[in-house]
FIPA-248949 format. One line per field, with one value per residue (C-alpha): residue in one letter; residue number from 0; x, y negated, z. Coordinates in Angstrom, 2 decimals, padded with zeros to 5 digits, always signed. Layout:
residuo a | ...
num NUM | ...
c1 X | ...
c2 Y | ...
c3 Z | ...
end
This chain:
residuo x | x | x | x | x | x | x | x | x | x | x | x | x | x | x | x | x | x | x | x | x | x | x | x | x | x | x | x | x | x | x | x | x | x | x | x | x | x | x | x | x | x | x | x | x | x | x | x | x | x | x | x | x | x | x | x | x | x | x | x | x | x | x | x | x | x | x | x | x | x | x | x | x | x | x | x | x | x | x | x | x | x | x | x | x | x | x | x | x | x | x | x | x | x | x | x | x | x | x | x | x | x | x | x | x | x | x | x | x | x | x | x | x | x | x | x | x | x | x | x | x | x | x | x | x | x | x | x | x | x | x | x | x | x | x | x | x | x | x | x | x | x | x | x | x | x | x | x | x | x | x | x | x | x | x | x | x | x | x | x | x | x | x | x | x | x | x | x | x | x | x | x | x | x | x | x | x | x | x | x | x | x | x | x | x | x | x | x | x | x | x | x | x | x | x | x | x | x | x | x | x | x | x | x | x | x | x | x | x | x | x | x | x | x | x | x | x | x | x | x | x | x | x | x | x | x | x | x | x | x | x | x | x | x | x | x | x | x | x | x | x | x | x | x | x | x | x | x | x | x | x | x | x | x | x | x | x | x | x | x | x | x | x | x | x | x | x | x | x | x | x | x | x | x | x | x | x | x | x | x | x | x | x | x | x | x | x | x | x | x | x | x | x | x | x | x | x | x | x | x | x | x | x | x | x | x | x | x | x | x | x | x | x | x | x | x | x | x | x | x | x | x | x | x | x | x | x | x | x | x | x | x | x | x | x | x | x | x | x | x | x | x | x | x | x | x | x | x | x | x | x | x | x | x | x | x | x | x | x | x | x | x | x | x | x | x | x | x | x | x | x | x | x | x | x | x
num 0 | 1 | 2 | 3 | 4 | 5 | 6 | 7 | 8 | 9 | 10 | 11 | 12 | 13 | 14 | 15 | 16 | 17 | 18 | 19 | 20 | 21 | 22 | 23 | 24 | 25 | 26 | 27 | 28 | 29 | 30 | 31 | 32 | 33 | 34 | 35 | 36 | 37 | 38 | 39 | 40 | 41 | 42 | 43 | 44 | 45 | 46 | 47 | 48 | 49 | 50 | 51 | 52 | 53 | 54 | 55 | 56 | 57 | 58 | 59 | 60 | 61 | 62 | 63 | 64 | 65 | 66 | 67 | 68 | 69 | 70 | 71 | 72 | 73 | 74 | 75 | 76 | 77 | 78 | 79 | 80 | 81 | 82 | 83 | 84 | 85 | 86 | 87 | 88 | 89 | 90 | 91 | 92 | 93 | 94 | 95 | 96 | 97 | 98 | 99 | 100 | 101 | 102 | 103 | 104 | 105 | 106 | 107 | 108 | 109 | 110 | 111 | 112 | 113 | 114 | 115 | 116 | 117 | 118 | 119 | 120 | 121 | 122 | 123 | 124 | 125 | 126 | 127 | 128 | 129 | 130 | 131 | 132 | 133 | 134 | 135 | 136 | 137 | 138 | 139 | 140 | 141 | 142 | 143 | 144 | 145 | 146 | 147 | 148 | 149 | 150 | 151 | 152 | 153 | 154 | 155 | 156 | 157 | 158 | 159 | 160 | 161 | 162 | 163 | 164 | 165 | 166 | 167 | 168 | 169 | 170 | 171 | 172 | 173 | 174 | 175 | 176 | 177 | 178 | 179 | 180 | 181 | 182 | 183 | 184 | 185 | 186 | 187 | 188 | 189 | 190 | 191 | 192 | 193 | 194 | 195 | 196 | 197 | 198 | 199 | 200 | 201 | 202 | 203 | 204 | 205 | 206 | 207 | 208 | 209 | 210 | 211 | 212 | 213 | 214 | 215 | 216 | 217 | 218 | 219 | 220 | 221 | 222 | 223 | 224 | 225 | 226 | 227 | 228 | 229 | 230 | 231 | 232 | 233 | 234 | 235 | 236 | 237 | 238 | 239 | 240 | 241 | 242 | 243 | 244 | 245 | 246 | 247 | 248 | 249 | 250 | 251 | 252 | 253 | 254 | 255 | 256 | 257 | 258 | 259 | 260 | 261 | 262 | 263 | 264 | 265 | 266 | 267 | 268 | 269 | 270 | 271 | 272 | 273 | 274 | 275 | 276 | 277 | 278 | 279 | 280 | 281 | 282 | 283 | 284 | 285 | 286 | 287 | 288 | 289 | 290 | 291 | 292 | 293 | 294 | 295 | 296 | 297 | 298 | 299 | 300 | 301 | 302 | 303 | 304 | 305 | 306 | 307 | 308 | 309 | 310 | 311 | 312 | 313 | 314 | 315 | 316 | 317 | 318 | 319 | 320 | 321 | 322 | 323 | 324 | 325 | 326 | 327 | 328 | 329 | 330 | 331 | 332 | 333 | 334 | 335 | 336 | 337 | 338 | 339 | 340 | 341 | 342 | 343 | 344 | 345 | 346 | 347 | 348 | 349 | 350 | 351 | 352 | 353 | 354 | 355 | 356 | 357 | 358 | 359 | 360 | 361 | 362 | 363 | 364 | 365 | 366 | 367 | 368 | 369 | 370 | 371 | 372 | 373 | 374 | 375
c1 +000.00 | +001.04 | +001.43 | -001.32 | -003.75 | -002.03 | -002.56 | -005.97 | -006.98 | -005.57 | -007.41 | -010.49 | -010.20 | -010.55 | -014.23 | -015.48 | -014.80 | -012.16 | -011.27 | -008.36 | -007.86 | -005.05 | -002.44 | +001.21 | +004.00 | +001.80 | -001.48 | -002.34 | -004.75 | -003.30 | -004.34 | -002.49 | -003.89 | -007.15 | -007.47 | -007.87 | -005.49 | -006.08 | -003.53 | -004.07 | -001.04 | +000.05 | +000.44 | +001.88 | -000.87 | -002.88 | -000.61 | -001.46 | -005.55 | -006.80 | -009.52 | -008.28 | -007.15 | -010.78 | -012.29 | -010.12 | -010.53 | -014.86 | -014.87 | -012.82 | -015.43 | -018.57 | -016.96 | -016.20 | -019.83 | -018.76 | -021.24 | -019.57 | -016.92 | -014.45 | -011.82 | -008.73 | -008.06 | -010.64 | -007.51 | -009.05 | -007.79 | -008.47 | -010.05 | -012.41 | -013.84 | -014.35 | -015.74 | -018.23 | -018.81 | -020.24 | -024.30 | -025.33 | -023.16 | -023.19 | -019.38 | -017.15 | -014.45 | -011.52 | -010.21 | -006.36 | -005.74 | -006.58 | -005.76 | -005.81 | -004.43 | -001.69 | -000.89 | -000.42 | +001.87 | +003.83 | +004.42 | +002.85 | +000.11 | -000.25 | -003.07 | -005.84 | -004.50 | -006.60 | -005.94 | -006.40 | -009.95 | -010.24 | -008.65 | -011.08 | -014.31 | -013.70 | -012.39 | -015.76 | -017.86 | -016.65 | -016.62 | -020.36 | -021.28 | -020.05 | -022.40 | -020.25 | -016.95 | -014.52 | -011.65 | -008.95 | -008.48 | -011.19 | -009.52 | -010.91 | -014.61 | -014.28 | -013.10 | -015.50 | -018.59 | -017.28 | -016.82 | -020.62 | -019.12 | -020.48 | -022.48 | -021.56 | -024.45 | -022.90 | -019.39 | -017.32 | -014.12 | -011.87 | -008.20 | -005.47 | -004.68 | -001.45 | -000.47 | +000.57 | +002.49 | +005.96 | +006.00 | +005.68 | +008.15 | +010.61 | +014.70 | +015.63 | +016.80 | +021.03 | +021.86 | +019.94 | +021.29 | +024.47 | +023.67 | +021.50 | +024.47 | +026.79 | +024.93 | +023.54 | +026.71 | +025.42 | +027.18 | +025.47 | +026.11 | +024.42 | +021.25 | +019.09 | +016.12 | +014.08 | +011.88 | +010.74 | +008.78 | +009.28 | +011.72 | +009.19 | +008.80 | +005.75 | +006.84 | +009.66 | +012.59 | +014.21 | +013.22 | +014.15 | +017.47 | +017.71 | +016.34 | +019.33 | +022.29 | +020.78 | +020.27 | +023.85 | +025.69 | +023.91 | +024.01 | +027.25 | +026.20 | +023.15 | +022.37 | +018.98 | +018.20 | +015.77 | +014.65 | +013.24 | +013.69 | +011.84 | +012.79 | +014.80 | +017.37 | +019.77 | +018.76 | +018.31 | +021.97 | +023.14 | +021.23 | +023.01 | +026.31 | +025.61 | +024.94 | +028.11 | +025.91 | +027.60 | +028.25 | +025.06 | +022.57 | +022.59 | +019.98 | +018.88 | +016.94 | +014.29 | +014.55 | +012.78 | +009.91 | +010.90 | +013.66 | +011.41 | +010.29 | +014.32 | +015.10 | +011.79 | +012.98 | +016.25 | +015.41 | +015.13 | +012.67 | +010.29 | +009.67 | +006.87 | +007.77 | +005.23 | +003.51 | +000.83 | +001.36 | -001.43 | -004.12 | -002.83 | -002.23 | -000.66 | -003.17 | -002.81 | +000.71 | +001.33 | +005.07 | +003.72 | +001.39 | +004.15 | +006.28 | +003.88 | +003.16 | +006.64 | +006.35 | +008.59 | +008.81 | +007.28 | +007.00 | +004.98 | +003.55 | -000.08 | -001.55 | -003.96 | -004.77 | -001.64 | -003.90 | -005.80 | -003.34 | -001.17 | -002.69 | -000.32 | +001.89 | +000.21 | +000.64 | +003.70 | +004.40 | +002.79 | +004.63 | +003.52 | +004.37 | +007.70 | +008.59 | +012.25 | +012.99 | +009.84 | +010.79 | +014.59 | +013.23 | +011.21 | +013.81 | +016.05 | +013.33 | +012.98 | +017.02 | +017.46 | +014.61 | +014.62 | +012.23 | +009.64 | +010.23 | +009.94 | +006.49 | +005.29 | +005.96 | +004.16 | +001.21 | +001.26 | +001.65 | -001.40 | -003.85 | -002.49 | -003.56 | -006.91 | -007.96 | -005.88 | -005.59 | -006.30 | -008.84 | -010.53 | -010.35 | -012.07 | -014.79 | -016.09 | -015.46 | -017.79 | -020.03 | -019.81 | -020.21 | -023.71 | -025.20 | -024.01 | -026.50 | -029.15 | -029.22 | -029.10
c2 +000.00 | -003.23 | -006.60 | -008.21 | -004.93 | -003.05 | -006.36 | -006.71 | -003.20 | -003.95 | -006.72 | -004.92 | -001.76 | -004.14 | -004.94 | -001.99 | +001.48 | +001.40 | +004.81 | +003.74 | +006.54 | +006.43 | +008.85 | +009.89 | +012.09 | +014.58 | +015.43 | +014.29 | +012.24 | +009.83 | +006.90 | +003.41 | +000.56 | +001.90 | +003.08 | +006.37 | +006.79 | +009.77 | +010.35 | +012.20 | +014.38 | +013.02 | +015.35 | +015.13 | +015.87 | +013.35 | +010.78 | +013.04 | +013.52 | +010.43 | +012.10 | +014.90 | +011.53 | +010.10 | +013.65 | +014.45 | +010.32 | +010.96 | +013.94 | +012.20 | +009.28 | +011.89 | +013.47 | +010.43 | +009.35 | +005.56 | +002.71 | +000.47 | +001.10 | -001.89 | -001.63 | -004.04 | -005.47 | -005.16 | -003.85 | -000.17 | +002.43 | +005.86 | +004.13 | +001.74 | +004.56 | +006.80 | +004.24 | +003.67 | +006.76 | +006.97 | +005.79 | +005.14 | +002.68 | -000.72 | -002.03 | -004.77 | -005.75 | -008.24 | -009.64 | -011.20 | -011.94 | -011.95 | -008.38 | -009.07 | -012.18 | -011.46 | -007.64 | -010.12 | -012.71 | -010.29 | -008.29 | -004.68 | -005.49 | -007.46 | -009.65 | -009.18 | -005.52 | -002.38 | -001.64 | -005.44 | -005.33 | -001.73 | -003.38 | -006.84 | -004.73 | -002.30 | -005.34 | -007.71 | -004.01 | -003.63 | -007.37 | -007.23 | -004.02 | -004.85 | -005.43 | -008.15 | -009.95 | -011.19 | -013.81 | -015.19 | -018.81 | -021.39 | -020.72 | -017.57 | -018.27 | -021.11 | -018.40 | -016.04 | -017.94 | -019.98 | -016.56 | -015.61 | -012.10 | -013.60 | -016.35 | -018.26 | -016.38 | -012.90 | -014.01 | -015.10 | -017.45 | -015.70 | -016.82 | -014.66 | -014.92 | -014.43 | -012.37 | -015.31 | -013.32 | -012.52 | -016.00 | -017.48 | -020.28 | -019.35 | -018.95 | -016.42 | -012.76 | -013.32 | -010.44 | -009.37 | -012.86 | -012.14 | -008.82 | -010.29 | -013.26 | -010.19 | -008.22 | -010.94 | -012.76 | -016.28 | -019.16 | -019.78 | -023.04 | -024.20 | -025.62 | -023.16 | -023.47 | -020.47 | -018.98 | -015.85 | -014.26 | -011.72 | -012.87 | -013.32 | -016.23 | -016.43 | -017.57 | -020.17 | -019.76 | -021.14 | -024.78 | -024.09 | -023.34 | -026.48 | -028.71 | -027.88 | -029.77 | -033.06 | -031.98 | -030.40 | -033.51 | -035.37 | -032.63 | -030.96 | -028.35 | -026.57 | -022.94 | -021.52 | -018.15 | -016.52 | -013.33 | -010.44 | -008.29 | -008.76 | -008.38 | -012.19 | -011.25 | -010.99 | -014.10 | -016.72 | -015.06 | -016.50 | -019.94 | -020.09 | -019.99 | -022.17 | -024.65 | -024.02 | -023.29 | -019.89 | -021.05 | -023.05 | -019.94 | -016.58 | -013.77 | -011.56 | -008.79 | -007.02 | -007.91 | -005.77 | -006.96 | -006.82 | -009.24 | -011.89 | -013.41 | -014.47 | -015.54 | -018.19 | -019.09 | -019.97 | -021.90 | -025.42 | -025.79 | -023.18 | -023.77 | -021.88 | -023.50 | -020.89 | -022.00 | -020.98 | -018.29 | -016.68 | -017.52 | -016.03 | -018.92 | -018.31 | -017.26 | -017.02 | -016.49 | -015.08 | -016.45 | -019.64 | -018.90 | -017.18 | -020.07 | -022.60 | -020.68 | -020.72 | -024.56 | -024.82 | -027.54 | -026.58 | -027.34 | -026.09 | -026.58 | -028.07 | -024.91 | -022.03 | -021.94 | -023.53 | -027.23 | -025.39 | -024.23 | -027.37 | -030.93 | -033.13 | -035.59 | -034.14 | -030.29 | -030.36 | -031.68 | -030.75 | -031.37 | -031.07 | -027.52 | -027.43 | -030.77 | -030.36 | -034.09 | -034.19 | -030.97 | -032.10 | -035.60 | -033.35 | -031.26 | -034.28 | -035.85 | -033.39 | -032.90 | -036.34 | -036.74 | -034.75 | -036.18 | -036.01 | -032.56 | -031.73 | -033.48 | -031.81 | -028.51 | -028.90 | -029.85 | -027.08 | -024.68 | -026.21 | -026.23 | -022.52 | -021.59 | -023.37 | -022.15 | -019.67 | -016.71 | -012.76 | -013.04 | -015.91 | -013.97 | -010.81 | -013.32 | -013.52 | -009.96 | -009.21 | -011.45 | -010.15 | -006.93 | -007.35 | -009.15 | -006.25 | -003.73 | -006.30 | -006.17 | -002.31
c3 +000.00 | -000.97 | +001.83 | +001.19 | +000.96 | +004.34 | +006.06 | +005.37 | +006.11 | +009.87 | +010.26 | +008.85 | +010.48 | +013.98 | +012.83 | +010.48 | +010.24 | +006.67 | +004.85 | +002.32 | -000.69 | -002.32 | -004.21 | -003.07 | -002.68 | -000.60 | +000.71 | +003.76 | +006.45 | +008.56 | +011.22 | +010.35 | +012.49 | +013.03 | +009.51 | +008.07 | +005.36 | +002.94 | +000.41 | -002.26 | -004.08 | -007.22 | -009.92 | -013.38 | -015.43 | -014.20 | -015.96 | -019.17 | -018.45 | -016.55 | -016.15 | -013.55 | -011.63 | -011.58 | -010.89 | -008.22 | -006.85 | -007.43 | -005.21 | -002.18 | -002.05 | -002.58 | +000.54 | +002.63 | +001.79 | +002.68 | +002.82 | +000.88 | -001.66 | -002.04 | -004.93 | -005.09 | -008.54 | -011.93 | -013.66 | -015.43 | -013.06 | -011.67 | -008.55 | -010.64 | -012.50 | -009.78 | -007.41 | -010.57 | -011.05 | -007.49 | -007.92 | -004.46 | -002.32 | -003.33 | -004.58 | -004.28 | -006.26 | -004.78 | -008.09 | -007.35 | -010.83 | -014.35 | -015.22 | -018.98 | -019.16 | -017.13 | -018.69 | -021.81 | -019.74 | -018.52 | -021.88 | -021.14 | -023.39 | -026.83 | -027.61 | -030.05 | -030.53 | -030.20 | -026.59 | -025.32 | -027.13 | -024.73 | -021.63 | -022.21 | -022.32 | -019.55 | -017.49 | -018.39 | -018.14 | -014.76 | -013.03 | -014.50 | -012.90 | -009.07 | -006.84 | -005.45 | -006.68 | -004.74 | -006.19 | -004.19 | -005.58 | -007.05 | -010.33 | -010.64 | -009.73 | -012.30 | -015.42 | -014.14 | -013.78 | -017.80 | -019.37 | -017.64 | -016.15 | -012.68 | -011.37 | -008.26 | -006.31 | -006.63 | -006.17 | -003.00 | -002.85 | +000.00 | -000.09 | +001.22 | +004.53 | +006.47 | +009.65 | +011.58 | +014.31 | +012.28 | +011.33 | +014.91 | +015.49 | +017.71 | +017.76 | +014.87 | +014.58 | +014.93 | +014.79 | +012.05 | +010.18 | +010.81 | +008.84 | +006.41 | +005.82 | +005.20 | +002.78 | +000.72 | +000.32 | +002.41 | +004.17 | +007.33 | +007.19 | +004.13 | +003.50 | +001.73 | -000.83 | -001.19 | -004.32 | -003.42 | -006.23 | -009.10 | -011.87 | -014.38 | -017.25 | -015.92 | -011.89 | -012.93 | -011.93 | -014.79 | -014.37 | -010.43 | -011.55 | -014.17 | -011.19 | -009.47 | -010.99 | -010.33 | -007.04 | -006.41 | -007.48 | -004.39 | -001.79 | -001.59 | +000.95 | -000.69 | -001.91 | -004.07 | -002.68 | -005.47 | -003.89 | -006.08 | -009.44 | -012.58 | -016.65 | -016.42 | -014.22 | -017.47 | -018.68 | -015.41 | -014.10 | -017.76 | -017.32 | -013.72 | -015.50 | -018.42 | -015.89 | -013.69 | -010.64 | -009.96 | -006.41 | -005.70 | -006.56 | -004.83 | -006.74 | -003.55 | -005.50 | -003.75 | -000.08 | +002.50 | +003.77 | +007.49 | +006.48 | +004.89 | +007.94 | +008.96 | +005.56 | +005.70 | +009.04 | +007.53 | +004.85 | +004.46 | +001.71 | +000.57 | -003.59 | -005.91 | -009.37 | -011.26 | -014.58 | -016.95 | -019.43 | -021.59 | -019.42 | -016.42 | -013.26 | -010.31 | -007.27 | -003.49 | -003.15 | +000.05 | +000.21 | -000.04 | +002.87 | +004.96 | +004.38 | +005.47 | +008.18 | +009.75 | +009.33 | +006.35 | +003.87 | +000.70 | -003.19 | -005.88 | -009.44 | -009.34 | -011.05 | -010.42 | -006.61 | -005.28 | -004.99 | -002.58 | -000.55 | -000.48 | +000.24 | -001.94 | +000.15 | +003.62 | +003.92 | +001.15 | -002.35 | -005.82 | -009.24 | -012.60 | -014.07 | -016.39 | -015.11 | -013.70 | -013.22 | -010.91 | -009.16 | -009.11 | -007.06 | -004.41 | -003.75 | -003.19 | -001.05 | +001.24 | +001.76 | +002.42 | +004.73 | +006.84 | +009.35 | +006.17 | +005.60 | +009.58 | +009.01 | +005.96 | +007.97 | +010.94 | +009.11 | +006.69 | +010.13 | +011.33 | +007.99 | +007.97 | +011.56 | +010.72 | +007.82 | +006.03 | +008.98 | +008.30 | +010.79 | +009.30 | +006.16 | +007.54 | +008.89 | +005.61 | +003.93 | +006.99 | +005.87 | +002.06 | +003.13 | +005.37 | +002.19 | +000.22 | +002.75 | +003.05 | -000.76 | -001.11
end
């Protein structure tokens, strides 16, 4: 289970009884914060007949019998069709981004081909079908309800939340820094700014990286962490050196998750440059909300649902998409104010303990869910 999905089923599994199916290395039942977790054995020929998958999927939730079935994502998968395939209990769908749209961004799938026609349908066939829709950002309500798959009656805005507890402020991990400092390469001493996303065309990184020689000929003592993998690695490592920043940006790759929370903590600016591609915008991005959360300065491009999570000028600063003189200035901004940047962060920490909590975000799937049975 993914971060986002494992922290909402502890939160859930506080309030409601949840069941999470899933497939894995073996077959087995287990308890994991109040949840039941049933996992069922992957096997190879289900990657060769889907339909085994789905079969196999269909007779789990027959035997569960569950109230409600709630499926993550409107991406065509085993667990859509099987939780379709189910008549009785009403079902939800949390949609966290434009499957389509962003298959196409992210170059798994072409456009106007045979299988995006197949993917579009069985995407629009589905969102139609659920009982109840779920979308994570405004964005998404406002394509949904345009393209008429939903209408705002029979669809709910409920933004990501964060688990507020790793992210309390209070003196960091040393030892594990001094570890982390080690492995990765860093000087403790050094200001850092800090993207943490996939390295994707679609997420930014390269107009982070051309924001930063402005900024390093002002601030002699600053390093750009970019933590994760993704298909640019090859060609942002190249930009790095074409630009002579070989010393001023450090690539992390895929840090572990239990580390996240210490390199936030250290980090002096927290920066989301994503921009549009193909349709597909960036959502609720939970590093944004982590960040935030540990009272951290932070930047990002005024698309998709970042407006909603930042409050220009207040909360943290918004820049145009693509624009790397404008991102190059807030960066500089923040660095050499740092009493600004101090104030942006506590008042990003508080909007986040207000509004944008797990538990406030279970208050309303609880919500969705007793409409859902009062509907039945």
């Amino acid at each position: 289970m993914d971060v986002h999905f494992t922290a909402l089923v502890k939160h859930l599994s506080s309030r409601v009884e949840v069941i999470v199916l899933s497939f894995g290395d073996r077959q087995e039942v287990r308890r994991v914060d109040g949840a039941e977790i049933r996992t069922i054995a992957r096997k190879r020929v289900y990657y060769a007949v889907p339909i085994l998958a789905i079969l196999r999927l269909w007779r789990e939730v027959r035997a569960v019998a569950p109230d409600i079935i709630h499926i993550q994502g409107s991406n065509p998968s085993p667990y859509l069709f099987a939780g379709f395939l189910c008549r009785k209990p009403p079902k939800a769908i949390t949609v966290h981004g434009l499957s389509v749209e962003e298959r196409v961004a992210e170059g798994s799938l072409s456009k106007g081909g045979a299988r995006y026609r197949l993917a579009t349908a069985l995407d629009r066939h589905f969102l139609r079908k659920a009982d109840h829709v779920v979308v994570v950002d405004r964005k998404k309500e406002e394509v949904l309800v345009a393209h008429g798959l939903r209408t705002k009656d029979d669809l709910t805005v409920i933004p990501n939340g964060v688990d507020v507890h790793p992210m309390e402020l209070r003196t960091g991990d040393e030892e594990r820094w001094v570890r982390m400092c080690s492995h990765y390469g860093l000087r403790p001493s050094d200001r850092k700014v800090l993207c943490a996303k996939g390295l994707t065309a679609n997420n930014g990184q390269s107009y982070l990286i051309r924001a930063m020689p402005s900024v390093c000929g002002r601030v002699s003592d600053i390093t750009l962490l970019l933590a994760g993998d993704g298909p640019q690695i090859g060609e942002l490592r190249e930009l790095v050196g074409q630009l002579g920043l070989s010393q001023n940006v450090i690539f992390l790759g895929s840090v572990p998750h239990e580390d996240m929370p210490e390199l936030i903590r250290r980090c002096s600016i927290a920066v989301l440059p994503s921009v549009r591609g193909m349709g597909a915008e960036e959502g609720s991005s939970i590093f944004l909300l982590e960040a935030m959360a540990m009272g951290k300065a932070v930047i990002a491009t005024d698309i998709g649902g970042n407006p909603e999570i930042i409050e220009d000028g207040r909360t943290g600063l918004l820049v145009p998409e693509k624009d790397i003189g404008a991102l190059s200035e807030a960066l500089w901004s923040l660095l050499q104010d740092e009493a600004s940047a101090h104030s942006l962060g506590a008042a990003a920490r508080s909007h986040i303990l207000a509004h944008r909590t797990w538990d406030s975000a279970v208050h309303r799937y609880i919500e969705v869910y007793g409409k859902m049975l009062d509907g039945q």
